[in-house]
N, C-alpha and C positions, 0 to 999 in steps of 0.2 A: 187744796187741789191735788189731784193724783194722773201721773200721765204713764199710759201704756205705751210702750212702742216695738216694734218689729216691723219684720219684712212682710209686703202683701203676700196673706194666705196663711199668715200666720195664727193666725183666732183671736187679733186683736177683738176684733165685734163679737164673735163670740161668747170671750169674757164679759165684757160691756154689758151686753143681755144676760148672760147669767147674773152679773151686780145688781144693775137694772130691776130685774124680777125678783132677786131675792129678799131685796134694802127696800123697794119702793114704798112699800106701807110707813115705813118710818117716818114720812118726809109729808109735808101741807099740801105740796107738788110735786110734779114729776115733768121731766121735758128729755125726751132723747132725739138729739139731731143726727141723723144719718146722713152721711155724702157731704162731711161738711165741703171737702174739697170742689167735687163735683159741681154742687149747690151755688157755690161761690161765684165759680166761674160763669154759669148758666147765667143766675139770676140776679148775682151781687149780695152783699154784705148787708146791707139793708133788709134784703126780704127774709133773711137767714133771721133779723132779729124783729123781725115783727111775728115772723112764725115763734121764736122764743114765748115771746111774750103773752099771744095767742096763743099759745098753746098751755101756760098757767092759767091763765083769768078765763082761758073758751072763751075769748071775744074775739071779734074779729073786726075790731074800730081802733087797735090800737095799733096806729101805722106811723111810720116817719119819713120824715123826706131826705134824710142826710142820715150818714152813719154818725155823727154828732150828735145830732137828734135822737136817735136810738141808743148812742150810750147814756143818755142822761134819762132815757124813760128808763130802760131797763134798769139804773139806779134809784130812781125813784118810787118804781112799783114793787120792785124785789129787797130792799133794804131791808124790810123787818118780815120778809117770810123765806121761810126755811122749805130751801128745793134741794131734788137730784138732778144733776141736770148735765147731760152725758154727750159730747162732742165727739164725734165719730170722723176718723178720717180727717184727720187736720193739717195743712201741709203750710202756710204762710202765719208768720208771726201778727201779721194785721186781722187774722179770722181770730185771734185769741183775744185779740186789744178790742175785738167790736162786741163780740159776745161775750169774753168773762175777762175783764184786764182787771182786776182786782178784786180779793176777797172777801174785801166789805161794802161790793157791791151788793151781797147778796145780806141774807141774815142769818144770824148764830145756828148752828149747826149745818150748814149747808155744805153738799158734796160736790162737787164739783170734776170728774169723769173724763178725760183727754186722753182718746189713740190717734195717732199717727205715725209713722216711718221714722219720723226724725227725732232723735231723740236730743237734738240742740237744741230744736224746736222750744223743748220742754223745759230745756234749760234756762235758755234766752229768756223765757217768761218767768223764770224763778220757782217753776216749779221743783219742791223736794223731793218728795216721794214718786220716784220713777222706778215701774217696772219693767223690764227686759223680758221676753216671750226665751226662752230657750229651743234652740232649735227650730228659728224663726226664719231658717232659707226655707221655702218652698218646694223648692228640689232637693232637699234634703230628705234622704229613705229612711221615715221613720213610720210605725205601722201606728192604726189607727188609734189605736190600745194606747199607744203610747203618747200622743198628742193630747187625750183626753184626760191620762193621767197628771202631763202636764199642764192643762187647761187645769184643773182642780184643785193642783197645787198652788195655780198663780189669783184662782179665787180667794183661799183661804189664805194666802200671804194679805191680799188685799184688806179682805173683811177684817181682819185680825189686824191690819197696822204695822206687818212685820215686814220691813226693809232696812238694812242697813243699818239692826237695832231693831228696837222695842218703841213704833212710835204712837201715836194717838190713834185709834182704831175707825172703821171706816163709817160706822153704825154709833146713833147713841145707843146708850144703857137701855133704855125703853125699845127698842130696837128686838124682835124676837127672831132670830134667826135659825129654821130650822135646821139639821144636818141630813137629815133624808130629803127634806125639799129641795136643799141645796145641790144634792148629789143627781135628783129627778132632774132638774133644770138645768145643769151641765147637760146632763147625758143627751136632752132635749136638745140641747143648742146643738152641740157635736152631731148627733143625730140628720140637724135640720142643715148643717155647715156640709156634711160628709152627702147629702142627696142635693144641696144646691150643687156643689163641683160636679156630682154625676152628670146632672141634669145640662150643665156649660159641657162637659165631655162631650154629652149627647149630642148634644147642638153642634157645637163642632165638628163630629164625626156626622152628623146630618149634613152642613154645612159645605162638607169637604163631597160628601156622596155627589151633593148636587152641583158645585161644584164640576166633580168628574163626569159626570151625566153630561151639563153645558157642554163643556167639549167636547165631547163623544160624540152630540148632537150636533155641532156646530163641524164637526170631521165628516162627518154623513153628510149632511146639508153639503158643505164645501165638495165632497166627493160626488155626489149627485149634481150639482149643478158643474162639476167640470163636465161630466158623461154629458147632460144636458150639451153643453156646447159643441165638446166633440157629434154627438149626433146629429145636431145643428148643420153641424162642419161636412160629413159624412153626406147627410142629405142633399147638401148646398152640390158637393159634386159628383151623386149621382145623379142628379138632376141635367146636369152639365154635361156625363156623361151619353144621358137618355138625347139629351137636343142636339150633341153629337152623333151618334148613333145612327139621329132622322135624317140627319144633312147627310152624313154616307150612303145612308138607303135611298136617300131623292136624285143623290149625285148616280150610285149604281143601276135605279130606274131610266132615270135619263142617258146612263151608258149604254145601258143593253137597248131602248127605244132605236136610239143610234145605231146601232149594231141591226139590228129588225128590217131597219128604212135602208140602209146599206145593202142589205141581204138579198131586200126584195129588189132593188133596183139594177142587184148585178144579174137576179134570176132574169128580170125581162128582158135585160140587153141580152142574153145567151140567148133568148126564145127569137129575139128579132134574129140574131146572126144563125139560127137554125134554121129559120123559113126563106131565109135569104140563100142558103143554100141550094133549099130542096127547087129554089124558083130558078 
């Protein structure tokens, strides 16, 4: 068993696919579990090992009801065939005990592929051969050129066996492993690593537009619907104003009426006391 570790963003996965692609002819099978973490949690430890197992044989009948049950199938059916078989993202010691807790689980020549974060993880499980990602913070400014070159270097430590000494190499002898196929496949990965981050930027910066938009939309709405009220407001008393208005106009008709009826009644009494005179 061989366990990768660093910091997410590091090119654990990366690596992985490029071993992956480069080794896979070698082997009877092949199985690459991505998200073991992920997976876990969603769907449990069970369907993680029926997909294993289905994903050797291409059936899709061979299910289990317990993780008990599944470590004894996947004992059973993998004992004497020779897989690669690559755990992605692995972060609890019981994802290793369900899917590979021992290496005569599987059969003679088998690879056995673990990245994750934790590199106790890797230890706790007894795995040797562990490699470290250099330059494995994420926020670390390092240029593309240079992640890639370290990607290639951490392939060829792999394929080759070479950690901490000279130990048993990752491929059998039959094994043909090109040096330009190898260097194509990196570049491939790094390529497809360096346009997914774009593509998460994007979204992000998409994310954040719309985002600012909402709000902006929701300051107009909000600013509009005060103005609404206030005009509301505004309407309510000039309306108020207008029915006051009327009652002063009805009250001034009714003063001056008064004032008219007044008028004429002092003119008559003067015209009686004038003809009473002339009499």
């Amino acid at each position: 068993m061989i366990g990768i570790h660093g910091n997410g963003g590091s090119g654990k996965t990366t690596i992985a696919h490029a071993i992956y692609h480069l080794i896979a002819n070698g082997f009877e099978s092949i199985c690459f579990l991505e998200n073991v973490r992920e997976n876990s949690y969603k769907h449990g430890l069970v369907h993680l090992q029926d997909i294993l197992l289905s994903n050797i044989f291409e059936r899709k009948n061979l299910k289990s009801t317990s993780v008990e049950q599944g470590i004894s199938n996947i004992k059973h059916w993998l004992q004497q065939k020779k897989i690669l078989l690559i755990l992605d993202d692995v972060d609890k010691i019981e994802q290793l005990q369900a899917l590979a807790g021992k290496p005569d689980w599987f059969g003679r020549g088998t690879r056995v592929i673990i990245t994750t974060r934790d590199k106790d993880l890797l230890v706790c499980h007894g795995i040797q051969r562990i490699y470290q990602l250099e330059n494995s913070n994420p926020e670390s400014n390092i240029t593309a050129s240079a992640r890639k070159d370290n990607t290639e270097q951490v392939v060829e430590k792999i394929i080759g066996g070479q950690v901490n000494g000279s130990l048993e190499p990752l491929f059998s002898e039959d094994t043909n492993v090109d040096r330009s196929k190898q260097v194509s496949v990196i570049q491939a990965q790094s390529n497809a690593q360096v346009i997914c981050q774009f593509n998460e930027n994007q979204a992000e910066f998409c994310h954040t537009c719309s985002l600012e938009r909402i709000e902006s939309a929701n300051i107009t709405l909000k600013v509009k619907e005060e103005l609404e009220v206030k005009d509301l407001s505004l309407c309510a008393k000039l309306a108020s104003l207008e029915e006051k208005k009327r009652e002063l106009e009805e009250q001034i008709r009714a003063v001056k009426a008064e004032i008219s009826d007044s008028t004429a009644e002092r003119q008559l009494l003067r015209e009686k006391e004038l003809a009473m005179e002339k009499s």
